[in-house]
FIVEX-855707 format. One record per residue (C-alpha): x, y, z; residue in three letters; residue number from 1. Coordinates in steps of 0.25 Angstrom, whole numbers. Layout:
[[X Y Z] "ALA" NUM]
...
***
This chain:
[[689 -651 -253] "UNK" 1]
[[682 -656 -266] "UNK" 2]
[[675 -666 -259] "UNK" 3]
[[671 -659 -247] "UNK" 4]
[[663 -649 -259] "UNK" 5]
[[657 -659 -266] "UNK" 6]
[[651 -665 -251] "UNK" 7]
[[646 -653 -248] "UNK" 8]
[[641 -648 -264] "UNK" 9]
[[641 -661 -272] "UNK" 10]
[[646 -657 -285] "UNK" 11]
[[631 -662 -290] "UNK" 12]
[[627 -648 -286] "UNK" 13]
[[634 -642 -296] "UNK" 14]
[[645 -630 -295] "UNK" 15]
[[634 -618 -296] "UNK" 16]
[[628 -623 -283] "UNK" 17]
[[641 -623 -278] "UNK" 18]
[[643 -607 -280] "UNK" 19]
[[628 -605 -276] "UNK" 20]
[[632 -612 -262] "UNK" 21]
[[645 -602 -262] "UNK" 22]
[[637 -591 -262] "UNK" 23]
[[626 -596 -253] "UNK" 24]
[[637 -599 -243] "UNK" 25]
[[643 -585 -245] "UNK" 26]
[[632 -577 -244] "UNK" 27]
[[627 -584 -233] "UNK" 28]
[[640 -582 -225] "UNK" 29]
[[638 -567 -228] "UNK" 30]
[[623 -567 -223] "UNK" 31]
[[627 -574 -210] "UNK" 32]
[[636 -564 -206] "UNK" 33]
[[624 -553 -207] "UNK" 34]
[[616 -563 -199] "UNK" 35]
[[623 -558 -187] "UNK" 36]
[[629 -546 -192] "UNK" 37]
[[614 -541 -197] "UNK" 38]
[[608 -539 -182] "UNK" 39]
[[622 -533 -178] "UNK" 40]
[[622 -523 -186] "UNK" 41]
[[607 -519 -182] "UNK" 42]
[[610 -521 -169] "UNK" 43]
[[620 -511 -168] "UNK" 44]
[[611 -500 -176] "UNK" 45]
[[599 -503 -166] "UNK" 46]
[[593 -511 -155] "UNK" 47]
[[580 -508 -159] "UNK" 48]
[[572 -521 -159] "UNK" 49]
[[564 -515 -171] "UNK" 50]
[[575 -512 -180] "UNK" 51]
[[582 -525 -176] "UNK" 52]
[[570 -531 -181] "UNK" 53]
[[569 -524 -194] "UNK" 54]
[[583 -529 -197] "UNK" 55]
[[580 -543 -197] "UNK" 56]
[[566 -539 -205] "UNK" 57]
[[574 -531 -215] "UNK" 58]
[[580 -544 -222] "UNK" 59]
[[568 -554 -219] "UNK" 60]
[[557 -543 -224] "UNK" 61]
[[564 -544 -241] "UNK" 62]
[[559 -560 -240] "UNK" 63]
[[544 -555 -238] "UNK" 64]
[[545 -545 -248] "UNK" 65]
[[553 -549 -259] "UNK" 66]
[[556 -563 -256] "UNK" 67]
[[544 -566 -268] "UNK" 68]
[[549 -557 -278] "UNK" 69]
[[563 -563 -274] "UNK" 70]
[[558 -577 -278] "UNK" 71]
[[550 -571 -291] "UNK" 72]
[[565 -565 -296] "UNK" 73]
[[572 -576 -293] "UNK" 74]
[[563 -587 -304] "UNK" 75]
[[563 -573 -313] "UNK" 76]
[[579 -569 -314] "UNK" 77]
[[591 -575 -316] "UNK" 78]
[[592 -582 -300] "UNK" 79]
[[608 -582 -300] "UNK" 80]
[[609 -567 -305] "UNK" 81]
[[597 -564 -294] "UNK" 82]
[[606 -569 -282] "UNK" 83]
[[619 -561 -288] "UNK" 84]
[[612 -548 -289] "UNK" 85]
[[603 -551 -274] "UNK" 86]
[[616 -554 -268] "UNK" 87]
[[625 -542 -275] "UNK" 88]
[[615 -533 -269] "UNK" 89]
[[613 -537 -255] "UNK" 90]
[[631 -537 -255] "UNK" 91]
[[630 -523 -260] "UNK" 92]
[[617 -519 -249] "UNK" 93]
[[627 -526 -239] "UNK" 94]
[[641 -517 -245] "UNK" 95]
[[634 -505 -242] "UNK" 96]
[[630 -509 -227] "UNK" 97]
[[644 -513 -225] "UNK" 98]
[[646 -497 -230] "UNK" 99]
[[638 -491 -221] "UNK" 100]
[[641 -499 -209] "UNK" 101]
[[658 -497 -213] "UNK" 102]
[[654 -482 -215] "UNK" 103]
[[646 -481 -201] "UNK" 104]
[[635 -476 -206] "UNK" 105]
[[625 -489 -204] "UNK" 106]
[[612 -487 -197] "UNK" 107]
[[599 -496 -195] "UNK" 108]
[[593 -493 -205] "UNK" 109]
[[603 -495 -216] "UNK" 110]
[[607 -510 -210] "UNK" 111]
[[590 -512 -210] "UNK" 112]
[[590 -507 -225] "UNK" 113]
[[604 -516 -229] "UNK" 114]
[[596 -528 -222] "UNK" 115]
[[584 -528 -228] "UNK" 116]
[[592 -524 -242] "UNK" 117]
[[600 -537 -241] "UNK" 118]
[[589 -546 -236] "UNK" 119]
[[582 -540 -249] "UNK" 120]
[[593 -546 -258] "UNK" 121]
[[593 -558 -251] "UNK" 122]
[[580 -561 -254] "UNK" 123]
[[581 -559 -267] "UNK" 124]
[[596 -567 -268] "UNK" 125]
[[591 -578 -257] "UNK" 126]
[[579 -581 -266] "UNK" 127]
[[585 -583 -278] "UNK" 128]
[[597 -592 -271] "UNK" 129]
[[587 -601 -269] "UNK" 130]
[[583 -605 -282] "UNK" 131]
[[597 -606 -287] "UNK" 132]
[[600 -621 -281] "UNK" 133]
[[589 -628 -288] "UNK" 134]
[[595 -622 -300] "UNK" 135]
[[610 -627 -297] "UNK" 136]
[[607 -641 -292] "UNK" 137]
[[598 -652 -294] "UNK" 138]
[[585 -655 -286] "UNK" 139]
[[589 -666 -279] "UNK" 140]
[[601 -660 -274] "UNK" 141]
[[595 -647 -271] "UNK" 142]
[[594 -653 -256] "UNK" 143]
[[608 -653 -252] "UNK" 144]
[[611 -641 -261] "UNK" 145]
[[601 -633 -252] "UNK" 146]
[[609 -639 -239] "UNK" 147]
[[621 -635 -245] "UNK" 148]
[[617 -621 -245] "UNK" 149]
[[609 -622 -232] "UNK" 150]
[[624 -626 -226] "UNK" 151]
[[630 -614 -231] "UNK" 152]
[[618 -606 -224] "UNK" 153]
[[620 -612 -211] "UNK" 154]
[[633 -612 -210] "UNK" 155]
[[637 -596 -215] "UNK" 156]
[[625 -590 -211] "UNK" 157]
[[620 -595 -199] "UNK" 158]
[[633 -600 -193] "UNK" 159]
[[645 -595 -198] "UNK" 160]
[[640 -581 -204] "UNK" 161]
[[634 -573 -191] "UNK" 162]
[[645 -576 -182] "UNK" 163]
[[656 -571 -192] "UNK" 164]
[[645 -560 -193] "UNK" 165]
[[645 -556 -180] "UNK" 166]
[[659 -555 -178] "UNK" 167]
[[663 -548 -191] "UNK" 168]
[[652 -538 -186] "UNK" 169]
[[658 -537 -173] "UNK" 170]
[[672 -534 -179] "UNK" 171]
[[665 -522 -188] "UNK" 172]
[[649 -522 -193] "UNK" 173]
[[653 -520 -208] "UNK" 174]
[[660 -532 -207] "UNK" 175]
[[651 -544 -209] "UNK" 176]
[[642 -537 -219] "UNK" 177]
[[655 -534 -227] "UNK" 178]
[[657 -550 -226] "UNK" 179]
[[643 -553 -231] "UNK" 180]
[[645 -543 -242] "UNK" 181]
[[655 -551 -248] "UNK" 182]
[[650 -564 -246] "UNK" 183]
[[637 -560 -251] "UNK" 184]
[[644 -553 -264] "UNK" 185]
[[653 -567 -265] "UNK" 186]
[[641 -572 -266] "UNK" 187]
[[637 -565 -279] "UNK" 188]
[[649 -568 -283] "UNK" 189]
[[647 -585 -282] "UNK" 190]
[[633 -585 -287] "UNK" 191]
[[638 -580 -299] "UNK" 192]
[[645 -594 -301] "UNK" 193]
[[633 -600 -301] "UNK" 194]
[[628 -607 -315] "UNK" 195]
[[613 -605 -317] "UNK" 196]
[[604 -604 -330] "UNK" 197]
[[606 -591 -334] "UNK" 198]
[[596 -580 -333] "UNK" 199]
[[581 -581 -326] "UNK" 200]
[[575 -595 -322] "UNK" 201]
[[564 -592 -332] "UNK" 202]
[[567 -589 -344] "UNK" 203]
[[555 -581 -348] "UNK" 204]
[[549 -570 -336] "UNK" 205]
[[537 -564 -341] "UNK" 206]
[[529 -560 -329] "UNK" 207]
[[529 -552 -316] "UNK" 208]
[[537 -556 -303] "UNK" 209]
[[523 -554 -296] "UNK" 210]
[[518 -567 -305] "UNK" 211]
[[532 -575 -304] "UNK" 212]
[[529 -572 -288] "UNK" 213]
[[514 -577 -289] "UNK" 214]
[[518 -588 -299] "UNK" 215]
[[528 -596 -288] "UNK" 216]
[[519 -594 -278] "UNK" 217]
[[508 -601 -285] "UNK" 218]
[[518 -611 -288] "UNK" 219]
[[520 -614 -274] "UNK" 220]
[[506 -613 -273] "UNK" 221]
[[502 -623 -282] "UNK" 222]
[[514 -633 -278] "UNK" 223]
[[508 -642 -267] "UNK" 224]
[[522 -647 -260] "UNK" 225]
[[530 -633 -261] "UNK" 226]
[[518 -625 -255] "UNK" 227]
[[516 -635 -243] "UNK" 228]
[[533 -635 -240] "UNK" 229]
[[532 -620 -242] "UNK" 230]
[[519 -619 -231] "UNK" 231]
[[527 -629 -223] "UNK" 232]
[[539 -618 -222] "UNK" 233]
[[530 -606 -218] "UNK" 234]
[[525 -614 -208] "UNK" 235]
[[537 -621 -202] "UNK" 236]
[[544 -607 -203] "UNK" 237]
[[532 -602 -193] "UNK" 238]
[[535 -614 -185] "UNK" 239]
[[549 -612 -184] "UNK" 240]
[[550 -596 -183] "UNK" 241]
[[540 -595 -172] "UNK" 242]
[[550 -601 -161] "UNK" 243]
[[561 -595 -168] "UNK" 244]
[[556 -581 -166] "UNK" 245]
[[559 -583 -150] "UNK" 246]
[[570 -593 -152] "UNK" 247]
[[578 -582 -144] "UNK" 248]
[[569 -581 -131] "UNK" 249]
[[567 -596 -132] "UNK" 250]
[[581 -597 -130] "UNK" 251]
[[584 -588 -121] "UNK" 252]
[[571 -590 -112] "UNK" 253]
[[567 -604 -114] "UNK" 254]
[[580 -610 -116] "UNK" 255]
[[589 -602 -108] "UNK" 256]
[[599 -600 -120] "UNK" 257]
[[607 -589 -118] "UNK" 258]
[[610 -577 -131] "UNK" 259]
[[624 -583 -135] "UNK" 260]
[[617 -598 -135] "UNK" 261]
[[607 -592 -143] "UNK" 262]
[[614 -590 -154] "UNK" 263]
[[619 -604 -155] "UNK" 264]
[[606 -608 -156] "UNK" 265]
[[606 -604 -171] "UNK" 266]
[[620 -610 -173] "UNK" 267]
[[614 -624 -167] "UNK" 268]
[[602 -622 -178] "UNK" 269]
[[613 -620 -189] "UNK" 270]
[[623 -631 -185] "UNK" 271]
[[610 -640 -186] "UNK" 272]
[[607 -634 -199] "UNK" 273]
[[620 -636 -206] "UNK" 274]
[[620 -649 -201] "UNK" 275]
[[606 -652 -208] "UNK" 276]
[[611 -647 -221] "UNK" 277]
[[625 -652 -221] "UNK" 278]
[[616 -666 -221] "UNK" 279]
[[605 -663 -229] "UNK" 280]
[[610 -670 -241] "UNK" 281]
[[612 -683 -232] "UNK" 282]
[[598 -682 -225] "UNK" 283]
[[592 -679 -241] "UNK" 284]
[[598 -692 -247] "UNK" 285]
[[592 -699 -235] "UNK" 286]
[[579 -695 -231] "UNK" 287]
[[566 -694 -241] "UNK" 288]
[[565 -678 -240] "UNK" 289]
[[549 -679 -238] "UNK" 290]
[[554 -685 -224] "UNK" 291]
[[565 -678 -222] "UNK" 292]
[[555 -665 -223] "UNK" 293]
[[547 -672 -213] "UNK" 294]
[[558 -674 -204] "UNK" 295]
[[564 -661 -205] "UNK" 296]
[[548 -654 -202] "UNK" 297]
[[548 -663 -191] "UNK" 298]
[[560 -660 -184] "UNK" 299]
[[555 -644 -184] "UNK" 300]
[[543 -647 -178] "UNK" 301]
[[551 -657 -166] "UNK" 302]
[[560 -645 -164] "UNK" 303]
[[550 -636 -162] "UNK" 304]
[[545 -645 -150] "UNK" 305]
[[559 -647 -145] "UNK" 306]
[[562 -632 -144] "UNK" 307]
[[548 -631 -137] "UNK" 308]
[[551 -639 -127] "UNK" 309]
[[568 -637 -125] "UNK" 310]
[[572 -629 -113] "UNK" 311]
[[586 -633 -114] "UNK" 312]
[[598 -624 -123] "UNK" 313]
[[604 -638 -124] "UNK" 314]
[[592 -643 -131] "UNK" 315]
[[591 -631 -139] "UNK" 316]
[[604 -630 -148] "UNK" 317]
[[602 -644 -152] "UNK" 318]
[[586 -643 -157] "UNK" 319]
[[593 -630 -164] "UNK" 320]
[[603 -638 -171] "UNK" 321]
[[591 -649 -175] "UNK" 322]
[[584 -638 -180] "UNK" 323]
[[594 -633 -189] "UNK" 324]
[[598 -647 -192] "UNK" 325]
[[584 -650 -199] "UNK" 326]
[[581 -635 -200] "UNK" 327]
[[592 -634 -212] "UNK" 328]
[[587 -647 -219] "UNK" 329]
[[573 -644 -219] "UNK" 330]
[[576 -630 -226] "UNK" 331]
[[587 -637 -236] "UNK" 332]
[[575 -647 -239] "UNK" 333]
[[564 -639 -242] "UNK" 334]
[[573 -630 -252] "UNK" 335]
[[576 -640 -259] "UNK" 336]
[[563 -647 -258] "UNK" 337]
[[558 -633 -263] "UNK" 338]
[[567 -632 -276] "UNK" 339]
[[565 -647 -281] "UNK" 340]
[[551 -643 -281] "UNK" 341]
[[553 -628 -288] "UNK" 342]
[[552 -626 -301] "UNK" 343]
[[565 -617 -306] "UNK" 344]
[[558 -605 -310] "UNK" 345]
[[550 -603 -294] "UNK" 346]
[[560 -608 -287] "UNK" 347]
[[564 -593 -283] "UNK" 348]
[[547 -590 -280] "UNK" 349]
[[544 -600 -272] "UNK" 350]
[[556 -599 -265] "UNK" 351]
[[553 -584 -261] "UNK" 352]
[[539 -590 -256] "UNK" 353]
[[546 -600 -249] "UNK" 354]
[[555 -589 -242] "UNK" 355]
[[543 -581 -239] "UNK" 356]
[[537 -595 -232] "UNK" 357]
[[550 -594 -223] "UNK" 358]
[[551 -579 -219] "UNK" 359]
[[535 -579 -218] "UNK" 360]
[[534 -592 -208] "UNK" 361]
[[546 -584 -201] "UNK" 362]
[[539 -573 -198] "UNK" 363]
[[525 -578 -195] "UNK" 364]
[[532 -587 -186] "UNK" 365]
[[540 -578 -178] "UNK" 366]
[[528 -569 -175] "UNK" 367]
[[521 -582 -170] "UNK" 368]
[[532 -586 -162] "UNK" 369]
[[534 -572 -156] "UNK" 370]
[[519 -573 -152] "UNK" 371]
[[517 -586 -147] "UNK" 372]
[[530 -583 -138] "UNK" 373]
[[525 -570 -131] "UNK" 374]
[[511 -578 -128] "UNK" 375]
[[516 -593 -124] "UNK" 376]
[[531 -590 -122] "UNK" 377]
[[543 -595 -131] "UNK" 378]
[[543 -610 -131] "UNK" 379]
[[529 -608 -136] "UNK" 380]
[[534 -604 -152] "UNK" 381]
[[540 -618 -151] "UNK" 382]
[[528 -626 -147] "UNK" 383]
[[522 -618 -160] "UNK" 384]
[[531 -621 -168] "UNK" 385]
[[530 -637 -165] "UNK" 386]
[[515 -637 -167] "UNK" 387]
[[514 -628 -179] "UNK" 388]
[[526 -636 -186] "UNK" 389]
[[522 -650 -182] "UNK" 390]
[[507 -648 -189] "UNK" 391]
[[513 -640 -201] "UNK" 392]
[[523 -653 -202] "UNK" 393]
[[510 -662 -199] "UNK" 394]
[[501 -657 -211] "UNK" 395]
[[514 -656 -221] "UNK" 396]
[[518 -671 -217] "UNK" 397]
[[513 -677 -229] "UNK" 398]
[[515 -666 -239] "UNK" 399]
[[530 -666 -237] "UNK" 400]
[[532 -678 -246] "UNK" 401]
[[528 -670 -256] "UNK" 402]
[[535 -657 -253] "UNK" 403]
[[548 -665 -253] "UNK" 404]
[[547 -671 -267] "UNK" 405]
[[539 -661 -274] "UNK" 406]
[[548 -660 -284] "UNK" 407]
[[548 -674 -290] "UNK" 408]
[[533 -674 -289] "UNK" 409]
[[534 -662 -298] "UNK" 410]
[[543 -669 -307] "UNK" 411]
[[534 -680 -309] "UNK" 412]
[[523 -673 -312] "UNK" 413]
[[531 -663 -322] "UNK" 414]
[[533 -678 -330] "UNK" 415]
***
């Protein structure tokens, strides 16, 4: 047993990222359930498509409004105290719908006011759970230290946790929200283990949050490499949310796969992702990271073109395992690539603006897929995608060499 823990989190990495992968693992079991136990619950308070909607609005829209300020706390407050307090709240938010669902007194409009109360705290834990690895482990190991965590995604929230979800809700609706509950307060519990420099990151906080928000972004601003990686996610995030918008109707229309096959479309993508990072620390050690960047950029804008051009359900589950295959490596990569280059003390704002590039690209691009779809038909999102992400990789080709080892360029010039 001991050497099966120290394959999979070398002792190098210390004991306190040991317990922040405990509770990354847990919490993200708990979430998973609610990733198919969420639209349940809506679903059997209304069928209105509108509300539906909200539903999934209410825990996306706290990312656009506080997911700055989140950032601007986490460089400002005790990081690890942050998360305890984040997650605390969301298990008690979550108490309470259990409550009211056991009690039968549930409506729409408290679920709609539970979700976007716990997708609040998430922001706000989520954040600050980001800037706690480059504190726990050393830069060069922040790559496998990064799949480690991306592993336990994969595998308990987006395989494991909604099929246990949906069953338990089947079995009585309280049921997987009492489960996230306690995963969610066992992770409070395990973060607390963590050892970390005790109180904020910077010792003296003299000014308003407004001016810590304005002073990351100028940093990422005025750092060349991290502002090109953070344009090249809002726009590979357009890219890649256009098709996804209609990835349903493309299935069912173009491809001919059916509701059920549907869903394992998603499962193919996680099985490739959690191939991708079980071997990210392999693939690391092997391949110069500038061109395993290249390579991973490149493999997006060639499965654009094969999803384009694919009729066939036989061909589609194994492009969606290749895209979660390189999918997983490119995000464990560009985290870690992220926090080498970081300073300490902004790794919480720029982190916020890099979230903000994600959910922003995400939602411009499925507006643009959803339009070019009704015009031109749903293949049509795909052949966008290919161009848009084939000429954004095109005029980044170059400046990826220095995005992948900004950090040492900084070193060298802090000599």
């Amino acid at each position: 047993m001991s050497r099966v823990v120290e394959t999979v989190f070398p002792e190098r990495l210390g004991r306190s990222f040991r317990w922040l992968v405990a509770s990354s693992w847990t919490t993200n079991t708990g979430d998973g359930l609610m990733l198919a136990a969420g639209p349940l619950l809506v679903a059997s308070q209304t069928r209105d498509p509108t509300l539906v909607a909200a539903a999934t609005m209410a825990r996306l829209l706290p990312w656009l409004l506080f997911g700055l300020l989140a950032g601007a706390l986490a460089d400002r407050l005790d990081r690890r105290l942050v998360v305890m307090v984040m997650d605390g709240a969301r298990a008690i938010v979550l108490a309470g719908l259990c409550v009211v669902i056991y009690t039968g007194h549930v409506n729409i409009w408290l679920v709609l006011v539970a979700m976007f109360l716990v997708g609040l705290a998430e922001v706000f834990a989520d954040t600050t759970t980001s800037t706690l690895t480059p504190m726990l482990v050393d830069k060069q190991d922040l790559g496998i230290a990064n799949a480690r965590i991306m592993a336990g995604f994969l595998t308990a929230n987006q395989l494991i946790g909604p099929a246990i979800g949906a069953l338990l809700f089947t079995v009585g609706m309280a049921w997987p929200f009492l489960i996230q509950t306690i995963c969610v307060a066992l992770g409070v519990v395990l973060i607390s283990r963590i050892a970390t420099p005790k109180g904020a990151v910077r010792e003296h906080v003299d000014t308003h949050v407004r001016q810590d928000i304005a002073e990351g972004v100028r940093w990422l601003a005025g750092n060349g490499p991290v502002r090109t990686l953070a344009l090249v996610i809002v726009a590979f995030n357009v890219t890649w949310a256009a098709p996804w918008a209609v990835l349903v109707l493309w299935a069912l229309e173009r491809v001919g796969i059916d509701e059920a096959g549907f869903g394992l479309l998603t499962t193919a993508a996680a099985l490739g992702g959690l191939l991708g990072t079980v071997s990210y620390g392999r693939i690391e050690k092997r391949v110069p990271l500038a061109t395993l960047m290249r390579a991973v950029l490149l493999c997006e804008v060639l499965f654009h073109l094969a999803m384009a051009v694919t009729t066939s359900p036989y061909a589609a589950y194994p492009l969606m395992f290749f895209f979660g295959a390189y999918a997983f490596v490119w995000g464990t990569l560009s985290n870690a690539v992220r926090q080498r280059a970081v300073p300490t003390e902004f790794q919480g704002r720029v982190g916020s603006v890099y979230m903000l590039c994600v959910m922003g690209g995400m939602l411009i691009g499925s507006l643009i897929g959803g339009l070019i779809a009704q015009q031109w038909g749903v293949t049509a999102p795909w052949w966008f995608a290919f161009v848009g992400s084939g000429l954004t990789l095109a005029l980044v080709w170059r400046e990826l060499a220095k995005i992948a080892h900004e950090d040492e360029a900084a070193a060298i010039s802090a000599t």
